[in-house]
C-alpha positions in Angstrom: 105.8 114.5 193.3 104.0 117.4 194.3 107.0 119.4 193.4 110.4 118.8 191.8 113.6 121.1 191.5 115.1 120.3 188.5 118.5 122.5 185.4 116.1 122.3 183.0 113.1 121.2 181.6 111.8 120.7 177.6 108.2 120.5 176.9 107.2 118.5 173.9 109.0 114.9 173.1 108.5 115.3 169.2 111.3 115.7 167.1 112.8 119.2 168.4 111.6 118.2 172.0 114.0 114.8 171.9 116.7 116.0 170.5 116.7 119.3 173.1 116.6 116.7 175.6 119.5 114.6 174.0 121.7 117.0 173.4 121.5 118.4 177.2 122.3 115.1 178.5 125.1 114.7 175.9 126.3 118.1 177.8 126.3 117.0 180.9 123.0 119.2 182.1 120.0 117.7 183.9 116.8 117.8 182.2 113.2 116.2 182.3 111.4 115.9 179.0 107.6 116.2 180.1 105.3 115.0 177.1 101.3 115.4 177.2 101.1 112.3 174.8 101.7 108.8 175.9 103.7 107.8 172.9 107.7 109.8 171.8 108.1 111.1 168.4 104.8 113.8 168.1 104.2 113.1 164.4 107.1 110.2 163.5 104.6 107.3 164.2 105.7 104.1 162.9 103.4 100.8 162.4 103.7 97.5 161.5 100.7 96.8 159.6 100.2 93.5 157.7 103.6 93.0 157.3 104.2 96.5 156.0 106.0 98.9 157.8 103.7 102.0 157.8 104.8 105.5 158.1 101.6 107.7 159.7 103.8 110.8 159.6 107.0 111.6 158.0 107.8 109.4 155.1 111.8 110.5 154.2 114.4 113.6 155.1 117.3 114.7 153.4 120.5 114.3 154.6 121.4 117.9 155.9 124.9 118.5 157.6 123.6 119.9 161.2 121.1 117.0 161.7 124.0 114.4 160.5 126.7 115.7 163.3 123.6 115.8 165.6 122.8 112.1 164.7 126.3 111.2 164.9 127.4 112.6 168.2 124.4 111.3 169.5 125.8 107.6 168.4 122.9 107.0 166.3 124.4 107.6 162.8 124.1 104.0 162.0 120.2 104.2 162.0 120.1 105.7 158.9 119.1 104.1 156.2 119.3 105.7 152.2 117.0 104.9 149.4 117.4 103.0 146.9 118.9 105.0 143.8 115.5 105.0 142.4 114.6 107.5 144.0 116.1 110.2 142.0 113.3 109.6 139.8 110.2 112.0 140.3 107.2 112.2 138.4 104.6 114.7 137.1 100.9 114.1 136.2 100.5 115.6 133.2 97.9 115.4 130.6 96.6 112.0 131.5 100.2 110.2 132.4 103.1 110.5 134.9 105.9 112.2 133.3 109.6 112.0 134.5 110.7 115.1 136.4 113.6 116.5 134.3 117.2 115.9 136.3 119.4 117.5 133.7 119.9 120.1 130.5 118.5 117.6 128.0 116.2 116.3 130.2 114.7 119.5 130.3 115.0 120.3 126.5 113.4 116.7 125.6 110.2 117.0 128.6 106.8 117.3 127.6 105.9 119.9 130.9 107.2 122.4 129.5 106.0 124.1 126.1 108.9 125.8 124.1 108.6 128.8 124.9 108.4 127.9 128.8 111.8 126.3 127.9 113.2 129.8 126.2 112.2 131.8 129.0 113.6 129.0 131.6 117.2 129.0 129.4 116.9 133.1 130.1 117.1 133.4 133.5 121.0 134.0 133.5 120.0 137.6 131.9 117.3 138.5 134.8 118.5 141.6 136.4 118.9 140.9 140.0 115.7 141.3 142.2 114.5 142.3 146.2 112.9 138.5 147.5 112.0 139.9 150.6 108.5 140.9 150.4 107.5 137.9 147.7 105.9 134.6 147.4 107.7 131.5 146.0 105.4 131.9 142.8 106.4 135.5 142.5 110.1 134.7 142.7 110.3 131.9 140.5 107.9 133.7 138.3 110.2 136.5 137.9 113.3 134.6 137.0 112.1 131.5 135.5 109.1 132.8 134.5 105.0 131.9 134.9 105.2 129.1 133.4 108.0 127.3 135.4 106.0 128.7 138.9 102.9 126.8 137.8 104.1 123.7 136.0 107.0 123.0 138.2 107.2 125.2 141.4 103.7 124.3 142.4 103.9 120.6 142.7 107.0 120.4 144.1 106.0 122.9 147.1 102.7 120.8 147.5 104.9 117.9 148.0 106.7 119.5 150.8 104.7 122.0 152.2 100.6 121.1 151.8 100.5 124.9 150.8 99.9 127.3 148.3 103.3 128.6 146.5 101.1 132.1 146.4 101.6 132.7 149.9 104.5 130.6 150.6 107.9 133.2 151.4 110.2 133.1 148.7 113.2 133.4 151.2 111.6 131.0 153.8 111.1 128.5 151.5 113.4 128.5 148.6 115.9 130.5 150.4 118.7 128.2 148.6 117.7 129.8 145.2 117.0 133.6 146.8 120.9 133.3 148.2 122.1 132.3 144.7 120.5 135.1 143.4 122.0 137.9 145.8 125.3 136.1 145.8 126.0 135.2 142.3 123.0 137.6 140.5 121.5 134.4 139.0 120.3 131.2 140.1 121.7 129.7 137.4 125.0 131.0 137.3 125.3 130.1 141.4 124.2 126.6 141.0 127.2 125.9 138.8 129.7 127.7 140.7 128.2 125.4 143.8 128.7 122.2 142.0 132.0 122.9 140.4 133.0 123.3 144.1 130.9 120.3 145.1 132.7 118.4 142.5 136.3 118.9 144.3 134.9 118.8 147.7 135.1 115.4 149.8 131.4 113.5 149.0 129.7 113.2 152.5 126.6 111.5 153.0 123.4 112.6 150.4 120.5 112.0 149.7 117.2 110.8 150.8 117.3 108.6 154.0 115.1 106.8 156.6 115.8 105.1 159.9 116.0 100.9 160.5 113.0 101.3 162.3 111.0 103.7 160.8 111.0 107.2 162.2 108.4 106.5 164.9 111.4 103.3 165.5 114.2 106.3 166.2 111.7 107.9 168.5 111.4 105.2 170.4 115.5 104.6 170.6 115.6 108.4 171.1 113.2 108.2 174.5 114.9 104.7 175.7 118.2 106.3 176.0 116.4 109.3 178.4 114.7 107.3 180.3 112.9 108.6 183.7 113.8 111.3 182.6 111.0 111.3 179.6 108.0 112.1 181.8 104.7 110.8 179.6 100.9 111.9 180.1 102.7 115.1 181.3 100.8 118.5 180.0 101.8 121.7 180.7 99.5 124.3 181.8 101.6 127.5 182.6 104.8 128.9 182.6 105.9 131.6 185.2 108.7 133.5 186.6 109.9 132.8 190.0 112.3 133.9 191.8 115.2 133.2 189.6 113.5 130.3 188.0 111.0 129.4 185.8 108.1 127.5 187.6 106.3 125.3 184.8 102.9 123.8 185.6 101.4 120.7 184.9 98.7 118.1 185.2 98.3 114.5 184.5 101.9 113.7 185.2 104.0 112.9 188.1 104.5 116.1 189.4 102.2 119.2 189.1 105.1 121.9 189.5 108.4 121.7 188.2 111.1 124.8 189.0 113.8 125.1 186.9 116.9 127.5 185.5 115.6 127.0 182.0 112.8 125.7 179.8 113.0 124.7 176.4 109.3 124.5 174.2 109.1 122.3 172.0 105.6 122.8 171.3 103.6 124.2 167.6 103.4 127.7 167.7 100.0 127.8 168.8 101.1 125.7 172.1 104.0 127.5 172.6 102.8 130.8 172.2 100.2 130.2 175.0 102.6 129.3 177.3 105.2 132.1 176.9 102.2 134.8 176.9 102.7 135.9 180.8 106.7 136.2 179.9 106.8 137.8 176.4 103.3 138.9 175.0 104.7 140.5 172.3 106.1 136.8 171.3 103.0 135.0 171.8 101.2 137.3 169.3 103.4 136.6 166.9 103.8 133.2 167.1 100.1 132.7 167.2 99.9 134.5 163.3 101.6 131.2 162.2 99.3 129.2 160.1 99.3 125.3 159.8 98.3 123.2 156.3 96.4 120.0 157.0 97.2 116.6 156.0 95.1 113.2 155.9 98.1 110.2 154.8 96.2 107.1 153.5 99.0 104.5 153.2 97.9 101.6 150.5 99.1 98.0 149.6 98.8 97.2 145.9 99.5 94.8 143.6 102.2 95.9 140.6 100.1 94.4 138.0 96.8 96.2 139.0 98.5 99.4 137.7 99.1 100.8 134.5 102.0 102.9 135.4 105.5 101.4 136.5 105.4 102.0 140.5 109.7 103.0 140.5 111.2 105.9 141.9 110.7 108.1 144.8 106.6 109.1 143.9 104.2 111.5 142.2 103.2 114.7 142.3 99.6 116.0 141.1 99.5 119.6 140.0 96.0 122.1 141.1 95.4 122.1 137.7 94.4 118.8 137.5 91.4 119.4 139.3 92.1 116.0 142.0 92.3 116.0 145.5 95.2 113.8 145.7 98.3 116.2 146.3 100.5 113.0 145.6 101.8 109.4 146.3 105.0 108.1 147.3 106.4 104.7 146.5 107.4 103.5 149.7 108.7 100.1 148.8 110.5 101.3 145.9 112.3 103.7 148.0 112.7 101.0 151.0 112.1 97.3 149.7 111.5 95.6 153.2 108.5 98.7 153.6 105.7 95.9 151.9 105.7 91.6 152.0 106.5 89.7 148.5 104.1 90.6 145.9 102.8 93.9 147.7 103.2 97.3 146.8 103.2 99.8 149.9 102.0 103.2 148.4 101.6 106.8 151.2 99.3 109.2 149.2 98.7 112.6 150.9 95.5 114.6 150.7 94.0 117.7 152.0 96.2 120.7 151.9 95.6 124.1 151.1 93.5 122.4 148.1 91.1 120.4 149.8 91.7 122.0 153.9 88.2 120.4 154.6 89.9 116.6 154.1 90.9 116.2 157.5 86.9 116.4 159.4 85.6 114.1 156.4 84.2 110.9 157.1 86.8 107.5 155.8 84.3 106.3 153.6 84.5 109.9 151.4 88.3 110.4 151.7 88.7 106.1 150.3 86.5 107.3 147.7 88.1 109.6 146.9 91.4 108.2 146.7 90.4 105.2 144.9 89.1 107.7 141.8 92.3 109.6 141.9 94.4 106.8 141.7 92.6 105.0 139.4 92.9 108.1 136.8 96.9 108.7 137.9 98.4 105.6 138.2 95.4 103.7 136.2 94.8 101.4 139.4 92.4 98.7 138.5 90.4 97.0 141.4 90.8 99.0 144.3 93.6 98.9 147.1 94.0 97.4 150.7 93.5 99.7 153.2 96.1 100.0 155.8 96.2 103.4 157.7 94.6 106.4 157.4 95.9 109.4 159.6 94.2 112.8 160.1 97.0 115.6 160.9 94.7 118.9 161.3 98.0 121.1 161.8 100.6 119.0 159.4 103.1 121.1 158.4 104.0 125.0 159.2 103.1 127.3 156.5 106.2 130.1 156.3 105.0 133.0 155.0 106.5 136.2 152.8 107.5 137.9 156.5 108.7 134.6 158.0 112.0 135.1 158.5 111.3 138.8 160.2 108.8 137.1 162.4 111.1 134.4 163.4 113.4 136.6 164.4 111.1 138.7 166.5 110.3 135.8 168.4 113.5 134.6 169.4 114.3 138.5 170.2 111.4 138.8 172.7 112.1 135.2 174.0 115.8 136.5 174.9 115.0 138.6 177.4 113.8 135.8 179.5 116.6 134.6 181.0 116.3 130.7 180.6 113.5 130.3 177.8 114.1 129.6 174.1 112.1 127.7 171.7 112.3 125.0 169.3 110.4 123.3 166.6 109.9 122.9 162.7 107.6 126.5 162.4 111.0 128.4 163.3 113.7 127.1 161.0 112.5 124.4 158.9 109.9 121.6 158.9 111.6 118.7 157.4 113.0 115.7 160.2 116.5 116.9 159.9 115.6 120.8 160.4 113.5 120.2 163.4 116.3 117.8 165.0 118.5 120.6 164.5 116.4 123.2 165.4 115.9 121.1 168.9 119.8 120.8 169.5 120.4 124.4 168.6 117.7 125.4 171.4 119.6 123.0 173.6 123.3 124.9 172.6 121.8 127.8 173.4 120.8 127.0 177.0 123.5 125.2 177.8 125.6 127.9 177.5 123.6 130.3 179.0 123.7 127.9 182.2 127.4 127.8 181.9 127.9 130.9 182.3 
């Protein structure tokens, strides 16, 4: 088609890009998903590797109420699948041995990770005068009502874990903005948490926890894209994005049609991508959205044996703190947290490297980053012999990096992308980067439109 009229169009079938799509469709609005790829999902890639089921992107999301109703009026609630109940334990490397994240009040008092005074100043937070997070890092928020030694010990790991990044230059509101809303609500963190669970605790119990899909992520991708269709144009990059007439004329190559006109467009895109498009519509937009800043990940997924390790693979994984002085960021258990994830007898382990620690991981050769893994594991989990390769996947812009002015430059985004009648923008640097949050923030975008169009 040298041309094609179409409602609307969404660029980028990754997470936010399919469920834009879905969620029009569910409305009733015709739309064409063009995707530069020849695969759905952008990073949920699933494999079946040796008979383990291999996860070269996203490993597990939370359960989050917007991507649930999503998930469920999509009809594909039943896809989810929650691990096992060991994966409420966490570990810690810490001084030569993986320590048990503390989960409780005693847990907390009995844990090595802490020294007692890190303990004293942890129990004081309740008398913290209330505080401006606005302007300051994760480590400078924590630090100031936990205190320094909480940031390091604790924050640190845990926002390597889910963010590649540095908790120095991480937002405190982006990021923690749970904890940050307890503290303006309620004065203390503390003090908010239990009022949340005492209402928690006489509130109906939805669905919690950590989950999967039957078929991996990459698995839902692929049921997410059967149910569009021809409408989910593949090998399909666009080039530019225009103003015409009263439409939007959206360019591409490669595909089946080199123009597309339509009443609105939805990007789905990083920001880099998405800001080059929406430069000849909203300049100032583009400039901001270029500023954001990706972490890069290399995920090696391994097949053990149990009994060539020291430590007790159970639970959901490890973390390794900077102050270790490895390169391995950490290491989930993968068929701990889904048995049929690895064959009889076969341990399926996804350890992440690179980062903000080691950004260089991602352009080194296999041969370095194997090594490298091999002597990390050996000295975390005491792994004797070596490991079975199985996949080893280079993501050079992993996971958006929110910074102290996030939520500000979020919002001036969406601001100069309203005044073009029929754009938005979706994806996991705006709202979120988990599975569920980029889901969401693709149906949102998709809301949005559809209303617009309506009226």
């Amino acid at each position: 088609m040298p041309g094609a009229e179409v409602e609307t169009a969404v660029v980028g079938a990754g997470a936010a890009g399919l469920a834009a799509a879905l969620e029009l469709r569910r409305v009733g609005v015709e739309v064409i998903l063009v995707e530069a790829s020849r695969r759905p999902g952008g990073v949920m890639q699933t494999e079946e590797i040796r008979g383990h089921r291999v996860e070269r992107g996203p490993n597990t999301c939370l359960a989050r109420a917007p991507a649930l109703a999503f998930l469920r009026e999509q009809g594909f609630e039943g896809e989810l699948v929650a691990a096992s109940p060991a994966s409420r334990r966490r570990f810690l490397f810490h001084e030569g041995r993986l320590e048990p994240l503390p989960m409780g009040p005693l847990s907390f008092v009995r844990s090595p990770l802490l020294t007692t005074r890190g303990k004293l100043r942890l129990l004081a937070e309740p008398l913290v005068p209330r505080g401006d997070p606005r302007t300051e890092s994760a480590a400078e928020f924590i630090a100031r009502r936990f205190g320094h030694e909480v940031a390091e010990k604790l924050l640190a790991p845990a926002l390597t874990g889910i963010y590649a990044g540095d908790e120095r230059e991480l937002g405190a509101n982006a990021v923690l903005g749970f904890a940050t809303e307890l503290e303006r609500t309620h004065g203390s963190v503390t003090r908010g948490a239990l009022a949340r669970l005492l209402r928690r605790s006489t509130a109906p119990r939805g669905l919690r926890g950590t989950f999967s899909t039957r078929g991996g992520f990459g698995g839902l991708a692929a049921r997410f894209a059967g149910v569009l269709g021809e409408r989910l144009l593949f090998g399909t990059r666009a080039t530019a994005l225009y103003r015409e007439g009263g439409a939007l004329r959206l360019e591409t190559t490669g595909g089946f049609a080199s123009v597309l006109r339509a009443r609105a467009v939805i990007l789905a895109l990083p920001a880099a991508e998405a800001a080059a498009l929406v430069r000849p519509l909203a300049p100032a937009a583009a400039e901001t959205a270029a500023k954001v800043s990706y972490a890069p990940v290399v995920s090696v997924s391994v097949s053990v044996r149990p009994n060539e390790v020291r430590e007790p693979i159970e639970g959901f994984g490890f973390l390794v703190p900077r102050s270790s002085g490895f390169k391995l960021l950490g290491c989930l258990f993968m068929s701990s947290l889904f048995p049929d994830r690895a064959p009889e007898g076969r341990t399926l382990l996804t350890c992440l490297l690179g980062g903000a620690r080691w950004p260089e991981a991602v352009d080194e050769p296999d041969d370095v980053l194997v090594s490298r893994l091999e002597k990390d594991l050996e000295a975390t989990l005491g792994l004797r012999g070596g490991f079975d390769l199985l996949a080893l996947s280079r993501w050079p812009r992993a996971v958006a990096q929110p910074s102290r002015r996030h939520e500000e430059l979020v919002a001036d985004v969406r601001r100069e992308i309203g005044g073009v009648k029929g754009l938005a923008v979706a994806g996991g640097w705006l709202d979120g980067v988990s599975i569920a949050d980029t889901l969401s923030s693709g149906a949102r975008a998709a809301s949005a439109i559809a209303a617009g169009l309506a009226r």
